[in-house]
SEVEXGU-499286 format. One record per atom (N, C-alpha, C): residue number from 0; residue in three letters; chain; atom name; y, z, x. Coordinates in steps of 0.05 Angstrom, whole numbers, plus 5000, padded with zeros to 4 digits. Atoms other than C-alpha are relative to their C-alpha. Layout:
REM residues N
SEKOL    n  res  chain  atom  north    up  east
SEKOL  NUM  ALA      A    CA      Y     Z     X
...
END
This chain:
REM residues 164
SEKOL    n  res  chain  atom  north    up  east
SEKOL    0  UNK      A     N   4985  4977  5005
SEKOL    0  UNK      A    CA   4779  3973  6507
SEKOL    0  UNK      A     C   5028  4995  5009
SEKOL    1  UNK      A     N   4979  5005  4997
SEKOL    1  UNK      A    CA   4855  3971  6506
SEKOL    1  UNK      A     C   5009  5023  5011
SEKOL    2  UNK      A     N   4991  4988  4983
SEKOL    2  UNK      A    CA   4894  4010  6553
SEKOL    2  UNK      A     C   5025  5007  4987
SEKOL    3  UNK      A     N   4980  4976  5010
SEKOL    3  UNK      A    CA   4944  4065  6522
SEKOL    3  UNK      A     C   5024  4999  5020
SEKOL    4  UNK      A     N   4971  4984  4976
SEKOL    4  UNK      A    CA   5010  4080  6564
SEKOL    4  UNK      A     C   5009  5017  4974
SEKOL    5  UNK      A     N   4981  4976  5013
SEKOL    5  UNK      A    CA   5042  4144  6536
SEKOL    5  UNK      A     C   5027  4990  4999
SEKOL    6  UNK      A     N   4966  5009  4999
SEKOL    6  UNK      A    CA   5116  4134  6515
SEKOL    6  UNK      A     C   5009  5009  5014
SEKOL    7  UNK      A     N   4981  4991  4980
SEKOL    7  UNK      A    CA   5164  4141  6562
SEKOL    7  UNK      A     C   5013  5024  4992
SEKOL    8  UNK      A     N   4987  4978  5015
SEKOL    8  UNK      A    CA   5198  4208  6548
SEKOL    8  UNK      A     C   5030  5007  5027
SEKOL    9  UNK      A     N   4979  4983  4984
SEKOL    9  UNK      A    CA   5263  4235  6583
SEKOL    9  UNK      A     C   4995  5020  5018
SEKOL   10  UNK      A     N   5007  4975  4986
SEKOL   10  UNK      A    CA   5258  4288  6631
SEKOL   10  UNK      A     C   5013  5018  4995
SEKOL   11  UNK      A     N   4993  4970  5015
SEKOL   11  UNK      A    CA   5272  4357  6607
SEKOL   11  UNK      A     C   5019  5009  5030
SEKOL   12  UNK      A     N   4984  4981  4973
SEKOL   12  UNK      A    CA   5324  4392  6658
SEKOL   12  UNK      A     C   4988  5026  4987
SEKOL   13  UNK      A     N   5000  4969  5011
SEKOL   13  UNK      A    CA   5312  4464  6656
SEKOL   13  UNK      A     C   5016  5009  5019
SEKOL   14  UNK      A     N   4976  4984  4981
SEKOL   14  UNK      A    CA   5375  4498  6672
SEKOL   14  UNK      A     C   4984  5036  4992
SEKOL   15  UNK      A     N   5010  4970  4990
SEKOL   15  UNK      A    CA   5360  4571  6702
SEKOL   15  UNK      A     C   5014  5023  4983
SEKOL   16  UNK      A     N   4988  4992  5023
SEKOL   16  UNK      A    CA   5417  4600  6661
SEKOL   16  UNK      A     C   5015  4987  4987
SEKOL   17  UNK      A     N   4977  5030  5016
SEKOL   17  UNK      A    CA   5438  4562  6600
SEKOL   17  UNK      A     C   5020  5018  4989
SEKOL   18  UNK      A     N   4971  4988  5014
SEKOL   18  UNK      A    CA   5495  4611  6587
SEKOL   18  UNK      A     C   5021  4986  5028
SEKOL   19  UNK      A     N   4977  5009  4983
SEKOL   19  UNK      A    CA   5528  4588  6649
SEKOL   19  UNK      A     C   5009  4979  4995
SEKOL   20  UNK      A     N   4991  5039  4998
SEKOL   20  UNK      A    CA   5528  4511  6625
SEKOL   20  UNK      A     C   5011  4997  4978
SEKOL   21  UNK      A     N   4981  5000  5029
SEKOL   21  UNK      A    CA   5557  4531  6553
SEKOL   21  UNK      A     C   5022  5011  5005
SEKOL   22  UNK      A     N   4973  4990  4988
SEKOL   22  UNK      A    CA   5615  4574  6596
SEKOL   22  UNK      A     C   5008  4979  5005
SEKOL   23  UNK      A     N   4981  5014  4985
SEKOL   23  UNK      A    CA   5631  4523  6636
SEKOL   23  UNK      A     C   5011  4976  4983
SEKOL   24  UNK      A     N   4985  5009  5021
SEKOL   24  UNK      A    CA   5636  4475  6574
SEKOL   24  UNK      A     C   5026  5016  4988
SEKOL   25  UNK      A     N   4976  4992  5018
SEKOL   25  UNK      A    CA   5683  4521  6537
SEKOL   25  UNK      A     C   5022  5019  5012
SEKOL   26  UNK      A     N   4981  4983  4965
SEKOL   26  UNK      A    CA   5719  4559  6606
SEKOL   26  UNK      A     C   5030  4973  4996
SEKOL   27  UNK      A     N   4973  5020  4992
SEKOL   27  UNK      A    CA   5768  4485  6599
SEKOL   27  UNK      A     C   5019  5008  4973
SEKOL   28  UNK      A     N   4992  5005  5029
SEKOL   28  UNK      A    CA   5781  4488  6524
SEKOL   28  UNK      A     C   5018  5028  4999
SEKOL   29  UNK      A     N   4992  4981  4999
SEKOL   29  UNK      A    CA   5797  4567  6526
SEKOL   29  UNK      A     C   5032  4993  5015
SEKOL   30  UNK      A     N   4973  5010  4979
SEKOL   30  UNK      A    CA   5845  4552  6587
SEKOL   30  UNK      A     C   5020  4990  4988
SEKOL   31  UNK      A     N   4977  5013  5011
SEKOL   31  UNK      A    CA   5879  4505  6548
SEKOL   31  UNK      A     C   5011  5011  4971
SEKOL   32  UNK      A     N   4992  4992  5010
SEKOL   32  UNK      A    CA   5891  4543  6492
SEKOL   32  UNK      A     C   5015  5018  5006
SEKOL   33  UNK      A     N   4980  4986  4993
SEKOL   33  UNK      A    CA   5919  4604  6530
SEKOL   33  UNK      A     C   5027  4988  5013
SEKOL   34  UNK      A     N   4971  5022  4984
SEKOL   34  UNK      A    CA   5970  4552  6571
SEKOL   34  UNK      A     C   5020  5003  4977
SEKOL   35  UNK      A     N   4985  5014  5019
SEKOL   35  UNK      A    CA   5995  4527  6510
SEKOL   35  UNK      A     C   5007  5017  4981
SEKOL   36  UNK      A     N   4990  4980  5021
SEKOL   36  UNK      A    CA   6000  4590  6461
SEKOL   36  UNK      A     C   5023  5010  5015
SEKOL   37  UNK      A     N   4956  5002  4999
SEKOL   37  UNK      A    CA   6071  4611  6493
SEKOL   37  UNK      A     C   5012  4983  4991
SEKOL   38  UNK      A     N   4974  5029  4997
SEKOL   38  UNK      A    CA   6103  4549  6491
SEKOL   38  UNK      A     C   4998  5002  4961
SEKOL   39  UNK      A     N   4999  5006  5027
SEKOL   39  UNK      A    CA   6088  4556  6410
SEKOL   39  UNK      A     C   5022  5008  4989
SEKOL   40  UNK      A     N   4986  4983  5005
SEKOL   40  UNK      A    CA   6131  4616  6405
SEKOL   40  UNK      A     C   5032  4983  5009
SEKOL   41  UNK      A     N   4976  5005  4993
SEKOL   41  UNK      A    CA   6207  4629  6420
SEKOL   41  UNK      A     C   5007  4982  5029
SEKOL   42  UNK      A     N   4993  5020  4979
SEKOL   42  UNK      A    CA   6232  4574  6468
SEKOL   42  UNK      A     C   5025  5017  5016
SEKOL   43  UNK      A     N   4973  4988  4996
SEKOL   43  UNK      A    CA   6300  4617  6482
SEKOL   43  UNK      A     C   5022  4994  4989
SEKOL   44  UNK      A     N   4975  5006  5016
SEKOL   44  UNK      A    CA   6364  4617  6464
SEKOL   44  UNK      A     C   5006  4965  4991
SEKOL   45  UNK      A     N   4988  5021  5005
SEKOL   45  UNK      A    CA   6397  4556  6424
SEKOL   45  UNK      A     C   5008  4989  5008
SEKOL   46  UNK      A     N   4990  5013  5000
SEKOL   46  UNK      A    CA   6427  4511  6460
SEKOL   46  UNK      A     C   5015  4981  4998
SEKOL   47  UNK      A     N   4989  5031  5014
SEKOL   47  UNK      A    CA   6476  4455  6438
SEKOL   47  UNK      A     C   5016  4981  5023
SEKOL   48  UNK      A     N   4996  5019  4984
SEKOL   48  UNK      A    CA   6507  4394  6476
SEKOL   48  UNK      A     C   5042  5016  5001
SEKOL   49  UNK      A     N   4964  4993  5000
SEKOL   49  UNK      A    CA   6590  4414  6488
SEKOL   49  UNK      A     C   5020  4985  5015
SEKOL   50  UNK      A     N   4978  5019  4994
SEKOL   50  UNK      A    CA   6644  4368  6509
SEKOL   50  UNK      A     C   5021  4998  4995
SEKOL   51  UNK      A     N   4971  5003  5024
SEKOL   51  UNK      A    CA   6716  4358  6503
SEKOL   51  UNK      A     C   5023  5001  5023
SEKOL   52  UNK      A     N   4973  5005  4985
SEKOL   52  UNK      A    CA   6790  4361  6536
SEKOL   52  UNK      A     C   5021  5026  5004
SEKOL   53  UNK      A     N   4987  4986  4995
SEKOL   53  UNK      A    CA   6823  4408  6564
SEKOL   53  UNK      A     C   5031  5000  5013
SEKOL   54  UNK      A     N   4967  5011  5006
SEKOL   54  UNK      A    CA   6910  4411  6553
SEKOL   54  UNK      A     C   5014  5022  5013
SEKOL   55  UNK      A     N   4979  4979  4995
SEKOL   55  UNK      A    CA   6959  4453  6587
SEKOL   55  UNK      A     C   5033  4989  4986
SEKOL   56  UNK      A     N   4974  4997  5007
SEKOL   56  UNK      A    CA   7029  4446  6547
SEKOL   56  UNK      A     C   4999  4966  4996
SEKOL   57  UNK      A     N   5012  5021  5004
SEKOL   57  UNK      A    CA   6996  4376  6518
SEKOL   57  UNK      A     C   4994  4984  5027
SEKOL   58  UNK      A     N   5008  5013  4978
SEKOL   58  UNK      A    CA   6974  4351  6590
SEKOL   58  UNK      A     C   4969  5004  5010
SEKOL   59  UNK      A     N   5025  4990  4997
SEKOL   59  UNK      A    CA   6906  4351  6605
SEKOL   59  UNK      A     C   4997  5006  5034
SEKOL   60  UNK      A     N   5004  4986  4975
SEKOL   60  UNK      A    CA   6888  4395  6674
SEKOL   60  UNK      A     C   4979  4993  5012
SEKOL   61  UNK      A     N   5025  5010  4978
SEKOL   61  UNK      A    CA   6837  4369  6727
SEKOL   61  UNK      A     C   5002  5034  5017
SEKOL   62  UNK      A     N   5012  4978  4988
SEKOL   62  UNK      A    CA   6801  4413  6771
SEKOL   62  UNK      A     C   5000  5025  4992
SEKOL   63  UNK      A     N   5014  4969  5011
SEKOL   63  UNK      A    CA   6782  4474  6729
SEKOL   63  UNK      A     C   4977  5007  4995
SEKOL   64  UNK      A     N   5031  4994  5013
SEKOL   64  UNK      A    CA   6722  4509  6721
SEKOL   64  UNK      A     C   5000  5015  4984
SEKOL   65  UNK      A     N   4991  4973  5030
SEKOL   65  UNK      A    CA   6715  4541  6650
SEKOL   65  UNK      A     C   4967  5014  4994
SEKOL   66  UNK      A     N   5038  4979  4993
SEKOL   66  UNK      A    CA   6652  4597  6647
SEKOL   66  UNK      A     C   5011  5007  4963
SEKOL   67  UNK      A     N   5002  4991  5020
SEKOL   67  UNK      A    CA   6633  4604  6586
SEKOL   67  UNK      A     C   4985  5021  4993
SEKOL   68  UNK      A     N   5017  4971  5000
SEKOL   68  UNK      A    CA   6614  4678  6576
SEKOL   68  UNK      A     C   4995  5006  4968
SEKOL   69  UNK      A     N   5016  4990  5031
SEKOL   69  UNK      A    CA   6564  4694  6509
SEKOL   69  UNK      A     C   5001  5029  5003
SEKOL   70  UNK      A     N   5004  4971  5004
SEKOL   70  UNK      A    CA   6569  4760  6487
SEKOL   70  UNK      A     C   4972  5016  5011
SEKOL   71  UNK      A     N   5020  4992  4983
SEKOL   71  UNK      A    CA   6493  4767  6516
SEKOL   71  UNK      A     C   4989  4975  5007
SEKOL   72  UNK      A     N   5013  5028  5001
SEKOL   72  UNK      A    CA   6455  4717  6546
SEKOL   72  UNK      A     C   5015  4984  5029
SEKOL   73  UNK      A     N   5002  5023  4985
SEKOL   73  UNK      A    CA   6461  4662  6608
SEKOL   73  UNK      A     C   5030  4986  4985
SEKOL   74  UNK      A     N   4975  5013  5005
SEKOL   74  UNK      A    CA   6536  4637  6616
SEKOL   74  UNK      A     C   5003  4965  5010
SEKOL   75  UNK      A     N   5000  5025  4988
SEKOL   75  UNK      A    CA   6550  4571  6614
SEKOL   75  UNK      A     C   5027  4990  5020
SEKOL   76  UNK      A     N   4971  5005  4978
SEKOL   76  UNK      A    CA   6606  4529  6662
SEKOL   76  UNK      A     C   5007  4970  4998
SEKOL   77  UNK      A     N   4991  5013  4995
SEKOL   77  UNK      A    CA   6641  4470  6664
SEKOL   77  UNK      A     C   5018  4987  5019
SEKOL   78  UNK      A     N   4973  5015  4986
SEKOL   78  UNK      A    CA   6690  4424  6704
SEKOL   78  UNK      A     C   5013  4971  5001
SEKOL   79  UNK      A     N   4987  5024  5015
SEKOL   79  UNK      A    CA   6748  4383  6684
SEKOL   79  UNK      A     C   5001  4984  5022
SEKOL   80  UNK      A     N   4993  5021  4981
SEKOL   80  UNK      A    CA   6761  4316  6718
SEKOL   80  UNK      A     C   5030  4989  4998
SEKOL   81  UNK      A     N   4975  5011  4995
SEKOL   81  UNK      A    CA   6827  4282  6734
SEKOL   81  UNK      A     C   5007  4995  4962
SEKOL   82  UNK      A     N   4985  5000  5027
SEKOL   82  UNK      A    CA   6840  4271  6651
SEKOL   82  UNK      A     C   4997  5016  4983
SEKOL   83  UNK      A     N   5001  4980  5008
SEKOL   83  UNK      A    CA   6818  4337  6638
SEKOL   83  UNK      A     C   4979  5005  4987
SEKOL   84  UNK      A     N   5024  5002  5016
SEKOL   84  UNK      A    CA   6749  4319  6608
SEKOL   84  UNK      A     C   4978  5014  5014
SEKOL   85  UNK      A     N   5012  4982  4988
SEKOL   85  UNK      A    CA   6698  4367  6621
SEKOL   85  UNK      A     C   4970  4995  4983
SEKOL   86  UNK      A     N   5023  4985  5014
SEKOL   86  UNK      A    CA   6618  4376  6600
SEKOL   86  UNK      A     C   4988  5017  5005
SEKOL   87  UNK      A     N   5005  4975  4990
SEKOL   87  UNK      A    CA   6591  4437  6598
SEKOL   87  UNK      A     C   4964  5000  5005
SEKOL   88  UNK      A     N   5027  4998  4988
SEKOL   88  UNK      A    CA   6526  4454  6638
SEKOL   88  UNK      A     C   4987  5028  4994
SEKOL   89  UNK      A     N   5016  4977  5013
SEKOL   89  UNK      A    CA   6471  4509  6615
SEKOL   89  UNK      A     C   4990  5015  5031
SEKOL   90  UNK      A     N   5014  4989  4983
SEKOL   90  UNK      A    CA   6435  4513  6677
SEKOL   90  UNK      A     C   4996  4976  5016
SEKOL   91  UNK      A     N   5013  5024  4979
SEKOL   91  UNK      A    CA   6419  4457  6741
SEKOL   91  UNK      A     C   4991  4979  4981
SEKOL   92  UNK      A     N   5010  5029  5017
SEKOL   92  UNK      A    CA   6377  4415  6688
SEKOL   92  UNK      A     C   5006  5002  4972
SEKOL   93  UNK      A     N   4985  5007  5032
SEKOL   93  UNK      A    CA   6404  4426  6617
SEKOL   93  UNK      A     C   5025  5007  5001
SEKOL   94  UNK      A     N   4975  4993  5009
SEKOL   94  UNK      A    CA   6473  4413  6592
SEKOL   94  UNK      A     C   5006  5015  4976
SEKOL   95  UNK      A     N   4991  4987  5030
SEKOL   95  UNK      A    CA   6504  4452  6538
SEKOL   95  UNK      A     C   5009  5033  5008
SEKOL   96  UNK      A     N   4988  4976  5002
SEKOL   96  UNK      A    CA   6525  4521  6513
SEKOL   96  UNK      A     C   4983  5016  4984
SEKOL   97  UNK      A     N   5027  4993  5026
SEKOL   97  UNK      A    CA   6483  4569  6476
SEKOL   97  UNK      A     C   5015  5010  4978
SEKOL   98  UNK      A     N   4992  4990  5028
SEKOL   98  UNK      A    CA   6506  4582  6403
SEKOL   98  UNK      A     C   5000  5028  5002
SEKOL   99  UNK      A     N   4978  4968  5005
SEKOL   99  UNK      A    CA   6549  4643  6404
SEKOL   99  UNK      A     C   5029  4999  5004
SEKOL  100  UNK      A     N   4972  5000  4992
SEKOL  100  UNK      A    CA   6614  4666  6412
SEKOL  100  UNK      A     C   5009  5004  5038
SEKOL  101  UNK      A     N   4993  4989  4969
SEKOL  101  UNK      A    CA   6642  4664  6483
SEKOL  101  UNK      A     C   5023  5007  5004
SEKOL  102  UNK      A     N   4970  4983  4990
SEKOL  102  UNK      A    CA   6704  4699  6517
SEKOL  102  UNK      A     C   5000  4965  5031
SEKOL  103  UNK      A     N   4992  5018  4980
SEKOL  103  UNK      A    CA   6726  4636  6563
SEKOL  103  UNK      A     C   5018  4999  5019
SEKOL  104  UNK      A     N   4982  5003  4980
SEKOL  104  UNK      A    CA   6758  4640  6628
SEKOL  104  UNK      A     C   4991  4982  5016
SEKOL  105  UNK      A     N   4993  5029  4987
SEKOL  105  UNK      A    CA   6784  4592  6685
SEKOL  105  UNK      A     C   5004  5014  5025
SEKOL  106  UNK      A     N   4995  4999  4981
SEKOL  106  UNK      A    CA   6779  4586  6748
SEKOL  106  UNK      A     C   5009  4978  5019
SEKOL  107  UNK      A     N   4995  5026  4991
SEKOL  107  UNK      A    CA   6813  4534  6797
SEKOL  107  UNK      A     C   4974  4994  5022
SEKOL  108  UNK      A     N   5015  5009  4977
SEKOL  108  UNK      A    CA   6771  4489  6842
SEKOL  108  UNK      A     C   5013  4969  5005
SEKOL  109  UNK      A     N   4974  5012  5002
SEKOL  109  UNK      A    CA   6820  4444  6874
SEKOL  109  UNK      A     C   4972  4979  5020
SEKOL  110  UNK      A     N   5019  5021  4983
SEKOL  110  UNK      A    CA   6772  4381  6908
SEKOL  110  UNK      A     C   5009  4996  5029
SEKOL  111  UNK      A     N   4984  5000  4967
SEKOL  111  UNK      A    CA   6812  4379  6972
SEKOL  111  UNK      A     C   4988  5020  5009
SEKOL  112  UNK      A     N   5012  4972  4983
SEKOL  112  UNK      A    CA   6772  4419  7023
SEKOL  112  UNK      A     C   5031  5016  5005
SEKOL  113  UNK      A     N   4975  4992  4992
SEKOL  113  UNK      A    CA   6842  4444  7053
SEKOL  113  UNK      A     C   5003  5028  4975
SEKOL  114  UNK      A     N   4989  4989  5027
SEKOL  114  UNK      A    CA   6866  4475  6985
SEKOL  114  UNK      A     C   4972  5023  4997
SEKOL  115  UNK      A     N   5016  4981  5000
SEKOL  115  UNK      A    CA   6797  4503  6985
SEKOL  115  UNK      A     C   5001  5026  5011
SEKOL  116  UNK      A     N   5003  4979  4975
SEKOL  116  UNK      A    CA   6793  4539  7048
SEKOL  116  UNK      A     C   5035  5018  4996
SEKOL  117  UNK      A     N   4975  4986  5008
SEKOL  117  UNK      A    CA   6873  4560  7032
SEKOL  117  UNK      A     C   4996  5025  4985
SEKOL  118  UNK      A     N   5003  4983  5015
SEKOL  118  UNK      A    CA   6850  4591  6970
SEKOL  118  UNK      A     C   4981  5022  5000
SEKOL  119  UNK      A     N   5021  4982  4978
SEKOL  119  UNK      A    CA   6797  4628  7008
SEKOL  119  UNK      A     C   5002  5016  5010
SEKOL  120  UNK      A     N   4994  4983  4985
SEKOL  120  UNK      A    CA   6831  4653  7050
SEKOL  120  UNK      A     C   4991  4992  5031
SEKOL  121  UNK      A     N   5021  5007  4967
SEKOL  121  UNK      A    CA   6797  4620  7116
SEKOL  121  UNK      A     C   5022  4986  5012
SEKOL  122  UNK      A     N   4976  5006  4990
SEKOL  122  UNK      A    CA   6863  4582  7128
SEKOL  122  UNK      A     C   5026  5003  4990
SEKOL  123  UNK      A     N   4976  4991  5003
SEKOL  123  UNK      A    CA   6936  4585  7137
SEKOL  123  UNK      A     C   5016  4971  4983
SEKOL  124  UNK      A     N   4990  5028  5017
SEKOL  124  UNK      A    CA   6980  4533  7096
SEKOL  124  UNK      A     C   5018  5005  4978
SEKOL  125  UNK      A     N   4990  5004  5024
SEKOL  125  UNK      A    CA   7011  4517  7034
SEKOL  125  UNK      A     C   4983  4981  4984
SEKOL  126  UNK      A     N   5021  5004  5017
SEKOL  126  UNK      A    CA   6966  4511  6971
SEKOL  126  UNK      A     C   5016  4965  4990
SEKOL  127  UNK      A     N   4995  5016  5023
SEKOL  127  UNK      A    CA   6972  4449  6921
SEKOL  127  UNK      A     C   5001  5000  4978
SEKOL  128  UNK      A     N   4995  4984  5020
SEKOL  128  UNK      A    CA   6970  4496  6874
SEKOL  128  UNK      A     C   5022  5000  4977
SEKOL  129  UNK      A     N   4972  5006  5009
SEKOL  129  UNK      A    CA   7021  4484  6816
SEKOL  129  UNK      A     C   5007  5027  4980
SEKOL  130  UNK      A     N   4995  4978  5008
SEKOL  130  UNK      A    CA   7060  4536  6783
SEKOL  130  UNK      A     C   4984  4991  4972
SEKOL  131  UNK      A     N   5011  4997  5030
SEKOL  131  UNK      A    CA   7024  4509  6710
SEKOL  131  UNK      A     C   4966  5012  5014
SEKOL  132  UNK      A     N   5039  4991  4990
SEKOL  132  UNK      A    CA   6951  4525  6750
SEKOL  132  UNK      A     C   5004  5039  5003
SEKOL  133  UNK      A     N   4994  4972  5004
SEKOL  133  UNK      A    CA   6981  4599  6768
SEKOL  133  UNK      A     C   4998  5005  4975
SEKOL  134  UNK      A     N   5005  4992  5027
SEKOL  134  UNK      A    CA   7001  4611  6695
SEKOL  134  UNK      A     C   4973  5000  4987
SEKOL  135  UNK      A     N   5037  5001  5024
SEKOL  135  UNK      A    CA   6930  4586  6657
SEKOL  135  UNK      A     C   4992  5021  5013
SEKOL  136  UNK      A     N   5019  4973  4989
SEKOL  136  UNK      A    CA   6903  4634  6715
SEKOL  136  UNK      A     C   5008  5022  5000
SEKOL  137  UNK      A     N   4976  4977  5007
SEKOL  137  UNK      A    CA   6951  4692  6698
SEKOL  137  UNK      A     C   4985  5005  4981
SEKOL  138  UNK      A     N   5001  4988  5028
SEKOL  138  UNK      A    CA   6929  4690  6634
SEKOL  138  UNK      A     C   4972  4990  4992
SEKOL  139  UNK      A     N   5026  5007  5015
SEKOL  139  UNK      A    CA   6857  4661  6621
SEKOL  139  UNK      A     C   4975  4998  5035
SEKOL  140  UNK      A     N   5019  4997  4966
SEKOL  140  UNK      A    CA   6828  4681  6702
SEKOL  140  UNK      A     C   4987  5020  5001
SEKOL  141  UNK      A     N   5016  4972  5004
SEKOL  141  UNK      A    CA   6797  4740  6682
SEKOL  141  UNK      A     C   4979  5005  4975
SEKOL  142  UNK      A     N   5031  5003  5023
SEKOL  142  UNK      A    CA   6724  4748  6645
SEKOL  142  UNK      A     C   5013  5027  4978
SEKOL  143  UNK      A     N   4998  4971  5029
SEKOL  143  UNK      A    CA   6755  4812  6610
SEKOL  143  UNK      A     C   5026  5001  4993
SEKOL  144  UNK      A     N   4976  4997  5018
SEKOL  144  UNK      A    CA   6819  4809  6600
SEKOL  144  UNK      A     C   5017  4964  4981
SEKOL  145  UNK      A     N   4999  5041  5006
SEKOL  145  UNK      A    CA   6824  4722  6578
SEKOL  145  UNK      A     C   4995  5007  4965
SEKOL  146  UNK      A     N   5001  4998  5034
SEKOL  146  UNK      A    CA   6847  4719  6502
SEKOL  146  UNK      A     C   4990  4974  4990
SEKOL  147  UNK      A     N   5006  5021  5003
SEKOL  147  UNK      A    CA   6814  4656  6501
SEKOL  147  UNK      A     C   4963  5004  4985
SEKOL  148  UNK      A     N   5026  4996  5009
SEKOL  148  UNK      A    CA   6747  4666  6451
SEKOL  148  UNK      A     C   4990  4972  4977
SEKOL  149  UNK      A     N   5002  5023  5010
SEKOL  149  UNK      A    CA   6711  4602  6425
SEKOL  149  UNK      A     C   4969  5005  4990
SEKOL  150  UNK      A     N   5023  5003  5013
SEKOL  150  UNK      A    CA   6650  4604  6376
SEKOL  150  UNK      A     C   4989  4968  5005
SEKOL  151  UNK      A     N   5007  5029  4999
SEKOL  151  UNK      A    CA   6599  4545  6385
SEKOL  151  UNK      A     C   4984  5004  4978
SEKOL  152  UNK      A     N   5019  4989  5020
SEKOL  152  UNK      A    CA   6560  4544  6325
SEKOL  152  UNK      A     C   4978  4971  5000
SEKOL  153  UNK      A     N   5011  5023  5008
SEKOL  153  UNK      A    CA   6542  4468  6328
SEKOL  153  UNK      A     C   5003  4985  5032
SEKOL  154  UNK      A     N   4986  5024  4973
SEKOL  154  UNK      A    CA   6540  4405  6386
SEKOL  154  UNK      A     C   5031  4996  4991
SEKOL  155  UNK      A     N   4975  5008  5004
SEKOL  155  UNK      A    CA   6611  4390  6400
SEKOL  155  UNK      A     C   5001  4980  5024
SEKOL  156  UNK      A     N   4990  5022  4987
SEKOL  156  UNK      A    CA   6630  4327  6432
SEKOL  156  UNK      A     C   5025  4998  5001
SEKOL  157  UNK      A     N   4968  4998  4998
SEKOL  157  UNK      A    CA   6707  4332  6426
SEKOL  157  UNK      A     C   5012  5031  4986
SEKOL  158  UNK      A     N   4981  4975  4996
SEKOL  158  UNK      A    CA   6725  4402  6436
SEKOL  158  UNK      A     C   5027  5006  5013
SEKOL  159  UNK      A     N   4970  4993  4981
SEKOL  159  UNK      A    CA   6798  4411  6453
SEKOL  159  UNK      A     C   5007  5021  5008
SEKOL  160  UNK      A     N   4998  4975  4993
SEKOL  160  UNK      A    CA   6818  4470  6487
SEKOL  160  UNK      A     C   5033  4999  5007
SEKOL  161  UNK      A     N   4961  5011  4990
SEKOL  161  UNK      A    CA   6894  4475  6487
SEKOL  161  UNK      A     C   5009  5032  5015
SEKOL  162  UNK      A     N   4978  4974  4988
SEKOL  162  UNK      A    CA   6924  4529  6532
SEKOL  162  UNK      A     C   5029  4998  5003
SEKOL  163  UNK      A     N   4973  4997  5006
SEKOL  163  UNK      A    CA   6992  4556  6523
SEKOL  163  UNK      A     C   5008  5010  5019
END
């Protein structure tokens, strides 16, 4: 007589509740679809890359900071360097400007602590201040009254900004 062995078979789990073990399959998948449905939508405003030179009476001006105020919306800012070349910053980690019109004013920021603290007010002195830095700020140092209005509609890499 020949001796049988039964086939080997798998061992059956028996889960206690099998709704919990089809949740916890589809609990990741869900997750990752709610994460990711915002980010589909509106990202926010437009913004484009902006660059360029800034001229007082054809001379280009170091140490300005130019705020670029959008009619609504997160202003952007810049600051020129010693040949008056400036890029403009959105926010800490993106550069640019957001596509609209802005009202643009200036403000000095003179790199010399001294000149700083002068213009402050924290010390006594004589500025470095030049009578062409007074004028631009006479006339383009104020967010509301600055006749200075510049549409961005596109990236600009050589934007000139000529003040008179």
């Amino acid at each position: 007589m020949a001796i049988i062995n039964p086939p080997i078979s798998m061992p059956i789990l028996k889960m206690k509740n099998p709704m919990l073990f089809k949740s916890s399959i589809i609990f990741p998948f869900i997750f990752l679809l709610l994460i990711t449905l915002p980010s589909c939508g509106n990202k926010g405003p437009e913004i484009v890359p902006v660059s360029g030179t800034v001229k007082y009476q054809d001379k280009p001006i170091a140490d300005l900071i130019l705020n670029f105020e959008p009619e609504d919306g997160r202003p952007s800012w810049a600051q020129t360097d010693e040949s008056g070349k400036f890029q403009a910053k959105y926010d800490a980690s993106q550069d640019g400007v957001k596509v609209a019109k802005h009202k643009v004013w200036i403000i000095w920021q003179p790199k010399n602590i001294l000149d700083q603290q002068i213009e402050q007010g924290l010390m006594k002195g004589k500025s470095s201040k030049t009578p062409e830095i007074k004028q631009i700020l006479s006339k383009y140092g104020d967010v509301k009254s600055t006749p200075l209005i510049i549409e961005i509609t596109k990236p600009e890499t050589n934007l000139e900004i000529k003040l008179d």
